[in-house]
C-alpha positions as CSV (number, residue, x, y, z in Angstrom):
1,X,0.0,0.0,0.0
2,X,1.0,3.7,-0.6
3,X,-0.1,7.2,0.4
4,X,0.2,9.7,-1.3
5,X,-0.5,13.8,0.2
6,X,-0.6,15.5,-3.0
7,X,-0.1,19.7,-3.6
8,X,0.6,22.2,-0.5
9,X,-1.0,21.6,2.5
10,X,-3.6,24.0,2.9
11,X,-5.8,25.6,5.7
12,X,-9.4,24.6,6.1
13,X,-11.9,25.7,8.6
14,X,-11.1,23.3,11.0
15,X,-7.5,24.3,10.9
16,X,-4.1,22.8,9.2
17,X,-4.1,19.7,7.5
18,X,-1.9,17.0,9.8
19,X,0.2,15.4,6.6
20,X,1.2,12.2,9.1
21,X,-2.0,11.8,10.7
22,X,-3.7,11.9,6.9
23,X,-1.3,9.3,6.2
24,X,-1.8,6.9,8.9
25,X,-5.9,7.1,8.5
26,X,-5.1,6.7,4.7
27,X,-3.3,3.7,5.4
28,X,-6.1,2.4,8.2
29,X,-9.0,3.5,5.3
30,X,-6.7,1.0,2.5
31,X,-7.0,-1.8,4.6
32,X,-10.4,-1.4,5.8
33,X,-11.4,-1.4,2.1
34,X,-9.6,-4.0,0.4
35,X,-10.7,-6.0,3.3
36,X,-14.5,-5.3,2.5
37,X,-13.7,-6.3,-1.0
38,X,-11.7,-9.6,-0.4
39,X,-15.0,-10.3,1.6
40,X,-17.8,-9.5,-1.0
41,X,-15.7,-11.4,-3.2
42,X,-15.3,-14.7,-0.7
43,X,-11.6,-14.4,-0.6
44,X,-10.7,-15.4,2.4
45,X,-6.8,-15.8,2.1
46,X,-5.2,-14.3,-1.4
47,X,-6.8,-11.4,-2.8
48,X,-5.0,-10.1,-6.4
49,X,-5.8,-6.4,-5.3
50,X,-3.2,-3.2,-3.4
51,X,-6.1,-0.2,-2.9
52,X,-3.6,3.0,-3.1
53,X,-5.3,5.9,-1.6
54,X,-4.1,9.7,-2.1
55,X,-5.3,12.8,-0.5
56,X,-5.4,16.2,-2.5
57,X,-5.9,19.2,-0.8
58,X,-9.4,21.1,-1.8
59,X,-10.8,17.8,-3.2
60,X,-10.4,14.8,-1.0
61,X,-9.1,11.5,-1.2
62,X,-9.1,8.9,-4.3
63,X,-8.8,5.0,-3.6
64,X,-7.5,3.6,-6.5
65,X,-8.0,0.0,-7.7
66,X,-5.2,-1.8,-9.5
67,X,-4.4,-0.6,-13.8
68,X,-5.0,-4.5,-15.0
69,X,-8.4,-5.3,-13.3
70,X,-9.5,-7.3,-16.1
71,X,-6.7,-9.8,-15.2
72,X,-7.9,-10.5,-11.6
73,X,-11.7,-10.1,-12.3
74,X,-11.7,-13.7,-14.4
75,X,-10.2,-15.4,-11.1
76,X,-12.3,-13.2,-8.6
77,X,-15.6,-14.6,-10.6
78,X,-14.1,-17.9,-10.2
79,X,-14.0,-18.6,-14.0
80,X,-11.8,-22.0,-15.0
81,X,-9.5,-21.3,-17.1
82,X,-8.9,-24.1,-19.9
83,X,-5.3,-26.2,-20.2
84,X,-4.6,-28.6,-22.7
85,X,-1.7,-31.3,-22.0
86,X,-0.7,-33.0,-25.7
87,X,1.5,-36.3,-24.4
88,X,3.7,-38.0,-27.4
89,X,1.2,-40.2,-27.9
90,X,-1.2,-38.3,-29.1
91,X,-3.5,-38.3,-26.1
92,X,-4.9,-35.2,-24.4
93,X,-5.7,-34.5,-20.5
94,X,-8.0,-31.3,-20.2
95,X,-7.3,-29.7,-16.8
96,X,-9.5,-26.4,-15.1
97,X,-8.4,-24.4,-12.6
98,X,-10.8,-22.8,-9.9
99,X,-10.5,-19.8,-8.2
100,X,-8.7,-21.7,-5.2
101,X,-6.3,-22.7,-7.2
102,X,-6.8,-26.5,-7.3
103,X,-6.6,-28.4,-10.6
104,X,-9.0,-31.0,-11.7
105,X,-8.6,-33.6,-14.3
106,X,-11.7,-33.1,-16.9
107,X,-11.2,-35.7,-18.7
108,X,-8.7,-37.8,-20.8
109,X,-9.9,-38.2,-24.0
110,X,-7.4,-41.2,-25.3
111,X,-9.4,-41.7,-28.8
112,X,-9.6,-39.0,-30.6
113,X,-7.0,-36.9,-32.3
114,X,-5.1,-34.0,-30.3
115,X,-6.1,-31.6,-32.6
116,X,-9.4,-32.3,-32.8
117,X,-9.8,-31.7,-29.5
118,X,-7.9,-28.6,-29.3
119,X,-10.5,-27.3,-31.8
120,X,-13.3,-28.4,-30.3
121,X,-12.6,-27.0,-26.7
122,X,-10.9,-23.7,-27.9
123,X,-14.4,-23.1,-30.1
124,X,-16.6,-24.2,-26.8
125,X,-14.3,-21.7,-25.0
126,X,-14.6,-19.1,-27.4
127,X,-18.8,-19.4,-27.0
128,X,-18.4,-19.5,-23.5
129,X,-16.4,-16.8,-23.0
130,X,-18.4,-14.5,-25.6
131,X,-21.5,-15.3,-24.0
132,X,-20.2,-14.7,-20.5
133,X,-17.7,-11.3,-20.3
134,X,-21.2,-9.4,-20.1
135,X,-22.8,-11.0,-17.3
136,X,-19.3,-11.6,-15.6
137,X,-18.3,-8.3,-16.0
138,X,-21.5,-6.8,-14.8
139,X,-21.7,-9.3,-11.5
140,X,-17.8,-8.0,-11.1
141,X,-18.7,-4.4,-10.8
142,X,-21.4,-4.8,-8.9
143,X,-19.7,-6.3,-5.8
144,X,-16.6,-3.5,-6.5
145,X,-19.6,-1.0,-6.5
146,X,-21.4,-2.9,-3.3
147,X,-18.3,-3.0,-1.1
148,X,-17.6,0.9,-2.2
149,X,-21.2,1.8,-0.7
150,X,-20.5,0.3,2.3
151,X,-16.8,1.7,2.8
152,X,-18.5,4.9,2.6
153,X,-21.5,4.6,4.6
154,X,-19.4,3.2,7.5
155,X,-15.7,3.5,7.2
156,X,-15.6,6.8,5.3
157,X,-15.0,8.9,8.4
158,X,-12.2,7.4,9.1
159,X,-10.6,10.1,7.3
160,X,-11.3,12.5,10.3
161,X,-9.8,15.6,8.5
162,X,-11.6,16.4,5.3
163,X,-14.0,19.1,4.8
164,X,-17.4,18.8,3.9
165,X,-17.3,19.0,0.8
166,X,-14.4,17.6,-0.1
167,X,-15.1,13.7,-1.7
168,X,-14.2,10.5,-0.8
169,X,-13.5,8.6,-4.2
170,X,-13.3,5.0,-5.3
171,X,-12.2,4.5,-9.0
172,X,-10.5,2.0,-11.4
173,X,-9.3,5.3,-13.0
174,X,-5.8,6.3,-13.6
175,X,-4.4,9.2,-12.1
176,X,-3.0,12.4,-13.7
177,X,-4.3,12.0,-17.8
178,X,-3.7,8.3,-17.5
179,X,-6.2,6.1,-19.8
180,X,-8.9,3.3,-19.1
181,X,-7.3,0.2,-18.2
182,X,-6.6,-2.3,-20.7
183,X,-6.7,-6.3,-19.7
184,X,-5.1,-9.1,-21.4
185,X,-7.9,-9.5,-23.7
186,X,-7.4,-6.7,-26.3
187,X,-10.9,-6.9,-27.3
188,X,-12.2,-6.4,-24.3
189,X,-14.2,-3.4,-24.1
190,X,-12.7,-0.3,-20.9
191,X,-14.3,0.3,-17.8
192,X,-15.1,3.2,-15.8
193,X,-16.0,2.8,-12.3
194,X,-16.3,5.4,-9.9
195,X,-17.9,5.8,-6.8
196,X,-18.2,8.5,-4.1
197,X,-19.6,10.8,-1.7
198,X,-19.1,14.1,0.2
199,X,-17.4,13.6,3.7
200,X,-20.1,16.1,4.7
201,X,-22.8,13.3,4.2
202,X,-21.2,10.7,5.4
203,X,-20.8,12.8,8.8
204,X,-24.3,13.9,8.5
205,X,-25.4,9.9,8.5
206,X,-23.1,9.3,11.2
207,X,-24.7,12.1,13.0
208,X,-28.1,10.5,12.3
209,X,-29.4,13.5,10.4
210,X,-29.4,11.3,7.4
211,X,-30.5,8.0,7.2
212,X,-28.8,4.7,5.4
213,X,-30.8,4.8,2.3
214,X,-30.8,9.0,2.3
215,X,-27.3,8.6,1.9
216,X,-26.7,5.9,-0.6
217,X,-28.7,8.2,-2.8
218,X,-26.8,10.5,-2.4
219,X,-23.7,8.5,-3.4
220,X,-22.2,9.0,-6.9
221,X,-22.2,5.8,-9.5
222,X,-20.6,5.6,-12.8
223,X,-20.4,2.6,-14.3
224,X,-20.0,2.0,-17.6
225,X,-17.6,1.3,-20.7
226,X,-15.7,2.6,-24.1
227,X,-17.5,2.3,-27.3
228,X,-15.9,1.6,-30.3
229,X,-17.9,3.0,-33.0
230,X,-16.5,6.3,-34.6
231,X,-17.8,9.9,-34.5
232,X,-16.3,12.3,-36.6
233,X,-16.9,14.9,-34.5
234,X,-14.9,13.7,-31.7
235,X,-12.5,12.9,-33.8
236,X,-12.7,16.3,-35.5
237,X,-11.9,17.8,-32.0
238,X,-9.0,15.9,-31.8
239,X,-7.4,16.7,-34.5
240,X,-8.2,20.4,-33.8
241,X,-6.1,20.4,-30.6
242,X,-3.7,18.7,-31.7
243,X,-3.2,21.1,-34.0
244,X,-3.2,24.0,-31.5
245,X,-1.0,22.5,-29.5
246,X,1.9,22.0,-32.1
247,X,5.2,23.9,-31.4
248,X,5.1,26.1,-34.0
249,X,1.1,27.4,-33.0
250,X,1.3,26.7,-29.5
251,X,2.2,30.0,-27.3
252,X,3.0,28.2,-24.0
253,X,3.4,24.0,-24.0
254,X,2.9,22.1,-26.7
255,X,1.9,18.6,-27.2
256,X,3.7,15.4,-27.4
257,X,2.3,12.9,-29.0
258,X,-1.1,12.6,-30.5
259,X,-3.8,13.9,-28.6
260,X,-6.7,10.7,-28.0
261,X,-10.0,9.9,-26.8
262,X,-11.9,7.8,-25.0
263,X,-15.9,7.5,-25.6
264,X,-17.7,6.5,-22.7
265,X,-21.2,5.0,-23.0
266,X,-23.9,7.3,-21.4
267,X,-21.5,9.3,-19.6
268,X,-19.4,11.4,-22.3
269,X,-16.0,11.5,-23.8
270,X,-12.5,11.8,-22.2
271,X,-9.2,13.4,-24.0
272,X,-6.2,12.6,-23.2
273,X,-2.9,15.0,-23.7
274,X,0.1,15.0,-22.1
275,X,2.4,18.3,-23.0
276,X,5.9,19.6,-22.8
277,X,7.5,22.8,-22.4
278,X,11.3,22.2,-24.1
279,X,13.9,19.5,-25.0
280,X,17.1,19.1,-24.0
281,X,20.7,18.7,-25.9
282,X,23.2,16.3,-25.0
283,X,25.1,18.9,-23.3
284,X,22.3,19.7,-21.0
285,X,21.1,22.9,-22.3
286,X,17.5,23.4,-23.3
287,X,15.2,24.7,-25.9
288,X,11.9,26.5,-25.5
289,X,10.5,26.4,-29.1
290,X,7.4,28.1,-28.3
291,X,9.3,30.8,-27.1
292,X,12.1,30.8,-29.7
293,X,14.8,30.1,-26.7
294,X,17.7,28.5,-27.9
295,X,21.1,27.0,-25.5
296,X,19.5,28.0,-22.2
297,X,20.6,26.3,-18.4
298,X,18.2,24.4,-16.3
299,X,16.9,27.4,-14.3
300,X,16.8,29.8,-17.0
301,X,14.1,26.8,-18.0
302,X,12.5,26.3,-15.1
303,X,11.8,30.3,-14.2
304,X,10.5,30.2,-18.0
305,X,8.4,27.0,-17.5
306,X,6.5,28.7,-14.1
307,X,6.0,32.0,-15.8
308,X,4.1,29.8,-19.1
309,X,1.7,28.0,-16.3
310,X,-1.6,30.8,-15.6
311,X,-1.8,31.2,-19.5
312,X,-1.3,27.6,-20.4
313,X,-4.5,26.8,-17.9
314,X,-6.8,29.7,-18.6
315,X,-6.0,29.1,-22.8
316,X,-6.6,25.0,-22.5
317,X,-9.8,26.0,-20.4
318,X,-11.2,28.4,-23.1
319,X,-10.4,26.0,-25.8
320,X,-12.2,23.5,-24.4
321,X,-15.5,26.0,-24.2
322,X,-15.0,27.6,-27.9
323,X,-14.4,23.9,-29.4
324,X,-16.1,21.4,-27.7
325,X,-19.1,23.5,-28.5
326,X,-18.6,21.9,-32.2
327,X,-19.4,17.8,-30.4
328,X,-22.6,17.0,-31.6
329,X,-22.5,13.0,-30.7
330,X,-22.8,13.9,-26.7
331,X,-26.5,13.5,-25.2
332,X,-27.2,16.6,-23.1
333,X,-26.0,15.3,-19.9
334,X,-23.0,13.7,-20.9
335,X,-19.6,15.4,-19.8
336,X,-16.8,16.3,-21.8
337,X,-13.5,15.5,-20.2
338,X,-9.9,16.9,-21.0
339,X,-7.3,15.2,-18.8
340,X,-3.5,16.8,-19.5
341,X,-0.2,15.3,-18.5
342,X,1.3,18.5,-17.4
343,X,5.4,19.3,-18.7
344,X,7.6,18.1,-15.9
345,X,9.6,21.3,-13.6
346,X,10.9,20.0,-10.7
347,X,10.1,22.5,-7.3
348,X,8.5,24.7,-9.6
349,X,5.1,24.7,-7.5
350,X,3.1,24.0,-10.8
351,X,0.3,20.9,-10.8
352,X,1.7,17.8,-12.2
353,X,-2.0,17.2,-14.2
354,X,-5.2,19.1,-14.9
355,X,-8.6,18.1,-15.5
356,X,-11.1,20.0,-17.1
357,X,-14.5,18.7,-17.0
358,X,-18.0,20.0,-18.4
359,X,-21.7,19.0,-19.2
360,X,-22.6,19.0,-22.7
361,X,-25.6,21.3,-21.9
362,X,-23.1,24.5,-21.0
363,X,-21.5,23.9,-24.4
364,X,-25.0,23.9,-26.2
365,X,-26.3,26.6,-24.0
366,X,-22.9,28.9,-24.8
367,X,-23.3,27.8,-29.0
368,X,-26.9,29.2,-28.8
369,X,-26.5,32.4,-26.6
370,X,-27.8,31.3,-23.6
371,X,-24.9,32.0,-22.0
372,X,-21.6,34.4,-22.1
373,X,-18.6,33.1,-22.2
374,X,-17.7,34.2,-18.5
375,X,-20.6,32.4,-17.1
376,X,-20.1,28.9,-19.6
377,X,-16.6,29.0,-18.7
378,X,-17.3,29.8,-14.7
379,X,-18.9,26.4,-15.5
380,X,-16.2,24.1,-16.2
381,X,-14.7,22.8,-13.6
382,X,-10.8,22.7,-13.2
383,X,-8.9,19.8,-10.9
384,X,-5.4,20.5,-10.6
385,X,-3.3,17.2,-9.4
386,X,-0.2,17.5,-7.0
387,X,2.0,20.1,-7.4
388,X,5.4,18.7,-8.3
């Protein structure tokens, strides 16, 4: 397990943040959930998950299940995996393997060919498997989502020194502009699962000024996955920062790599972008292309990185308001998402990622008039990760 105090510890109303006592119930909150998850799952003895949980100031805390869920979620559903043992003779011994690990001998089929048996089990798996992921998948999340209510409702105070409104998160999301996780299967469609509540309702429960089923209601679900099929105008939006954010356009950072997206069913779309501010010579001297700065030393770069950060965040945030207006794929409600990788500089007191975040409606209501721009864009909401 690790724990994780992200930014500058700040001042709240009930006074300065404690950084090791915000550790230690960090650590105690870990436990206590992977706990309640080995039990809705029946695992007594090995369980394939570490919950990391990290606090950032102004938000809350985030309890992060493992990258490569799709790995464990097979043996957690107790699916048997299917071995096939070819002996010189040409005789095949079919073996499954539980979820508690013990082997069992399905059957020794001595008469027929090896390779006839190979294809007729790998096809019976293939059906199996097909007509299963749903279902499994869908039984999966729902005890992740189960044990999340419950860590909330009765653990979630454990972390005695958030604010009201700051959250208490449970996600299989990456942190900092990181994608969806991707399982062994590559066809396997991404999740998104994320649960969580205010600490203020989780005291007001434990207070008794809510009760159980007030405050599960008020508890935050999102469950759902990537879909495949291709809309132009997300891609269209793509393209268009990626072209913003070239060196030779770009004013501040510029991108590396392209910039991609994920599109969530029912809940929006999510761009990823992780961005740079110079490169470095062999001789370690840097160069600022956005700037036209040539041969420059490491703090020259860093001072020139820091003053870059206020325009880089207020220009990403109004690009995402004057484009994202041109989506027309997202329903109303759905959310459009910018996650950005932000240039690494060392002790330079700027966020190591930003997420910009806002609800399809605020883009249609600024592309008809319903809004200015200072009220759409006092609309999208800005998370700024640790600073570095």
């Amino acid at each position: 397990m690790s724990v994780l105090i992200g930014g500058v510890i700040t001042v709240f109303a009930q006074g300065k943040i404690d950084e090791e006592r915000m550790s230690r119930d960090i650590e105690i909150a870990e436990n206590v959930l992977q706990t309640l998850l080995r039990q809705e799952f029946g695992k007594r003895n090995f369980f394939p998950y570490e919950v990391n949980g990290t606090y950032l100031p102004g938000y809350g805390v985030t309890f992060r299940l493992p990258n490569d869920f799709n790995v464990p979620m097979g043996y957690m559903m107790d699916s048997e995996p299917l071995t096939i043992n070819y002996s010189p003779s040409g005789t095949t011994s079919v073996y499954s393997v539980n979820g508690t690990g013990t082997m069992t001998v399905t059957s020794d089929e001595e008469q027929a060919p090896a390779r006839d048996v190979a294809k007729l089990r790998s096809t019976k798996s293939k059906q199996k498997t097909s007509a299963n992921t749903d279902s499994v998948r869908t039984a999966y999340n729902t005890k992740i989502i189960e044990a999340a209510k419950t860590f909330l409702a009765d653990y979630g105070d454990l972390i005695s020194q958030l604010s009201a409104d700051e959250r208490i998160v449970i996600t299989n999301r990456g942190d900092g502009g990181q994608r969806l996780w991707y399982g062994m299967d590559n066809n396997a469609k991404r999740s998104l699962l994320s649960v969580d509540a205010a600490k203020g309702d989780v005291t007001q429960y434990k207070q008794g000024k809510l009760t159980r089923d007030q405050l599960l209601g008020k508890i935050k679900v999102v469950n759902t996955e990537s879909v495949d099929e291709l809309n132009p105008d997300l891609e269209l939006l793509s393209s268009i920062f990626n072209r913003l954010y070239r060196p030779d356009l770009s004013k501040t950072y510029y991108s590396e790599g392209n910039i991609y997206y994920e599109r969530l069913k029912d809940f929006g779309v999510i761009y990823y972008m992780n961005v740079v501010s110079s490169s470095r010579d062999g001789y370690g001297r840097f160069t600022i292309p956005t700037l036209k700065l040539d041969d420059i030393d490491q703090a020259t770069r860093d001072k020139k990185v820091k003053e870059l950060y206020p325009a880089f965040e207020k220009e990403v945030k109004e690009n995402v308001l004057e484009y994202g207006r041109t989506l027309r794929s997202l329903n109303a409600e759905e959310n459009l998402i910018f996650n950005v990788r932000v240039t690494q500089c060392a002790k330079c007191g700027i966020p190591s990622s930003l997420e910009y975040s806002v609800k399809n409606t605020v883009l249609n209501d600024y592309n008809t008039g319903k809004l200015t721009k200072e009220a759409a864009l006092e609309k999208i909401a800005v998370k700024k990760g640790p600073n570095q």
